[in-house]
N, C-alpha and C positions, 0 to 999 in steps of 0.2 A: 146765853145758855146754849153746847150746843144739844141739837137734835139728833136724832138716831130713826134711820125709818127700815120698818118692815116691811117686803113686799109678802103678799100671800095671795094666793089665787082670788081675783073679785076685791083685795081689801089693800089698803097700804095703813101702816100703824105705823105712829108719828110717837115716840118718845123721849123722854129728857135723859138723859143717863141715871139721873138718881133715880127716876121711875122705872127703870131697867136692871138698875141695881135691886132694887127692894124686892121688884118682883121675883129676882132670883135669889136673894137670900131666901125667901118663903120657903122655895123649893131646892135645898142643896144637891138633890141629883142632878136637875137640871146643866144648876150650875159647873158641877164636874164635867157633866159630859158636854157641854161645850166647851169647855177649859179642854181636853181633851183632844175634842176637835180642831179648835182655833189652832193647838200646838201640831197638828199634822198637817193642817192645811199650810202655815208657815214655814216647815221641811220640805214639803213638799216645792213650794215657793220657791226654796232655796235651792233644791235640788235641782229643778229647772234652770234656774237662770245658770249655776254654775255648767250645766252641761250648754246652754248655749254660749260661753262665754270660753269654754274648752272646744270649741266645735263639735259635741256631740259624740267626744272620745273621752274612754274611760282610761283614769289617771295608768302610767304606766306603760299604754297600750298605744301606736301609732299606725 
């Protein structure tokens, strides 16, 4: 089974995915807004690597 850990200041929270799941079906806002976030932080990701992978030049541009 795997595990999923939280860090938070003073605490680390150890959960199974389906206990991570259920907690957020409780709360669908939750849930969106990290659905949300996950999908910016991954653009983001991506946007990174593709400008180092361009040398840090924008398409086009030399």
């Amino acid at each position: 089974m795997k595990h999923i850990e939280i860090r938070l200041p003073r605490y680390l929270l150890v959960l199974t995915e389906q206990e991570l799941r259920r907690l957020l079906e409780r709360n669908p806002d939750i849930w969106a807004a990290a659905l949300k976030r996950g999908k910016a932080v991954i653009r983001a990701r991506k946007a990174r690597a593709r400008s180092k992978t361009a040398g840090g030049k924008e398409k086009g541009k030399q």
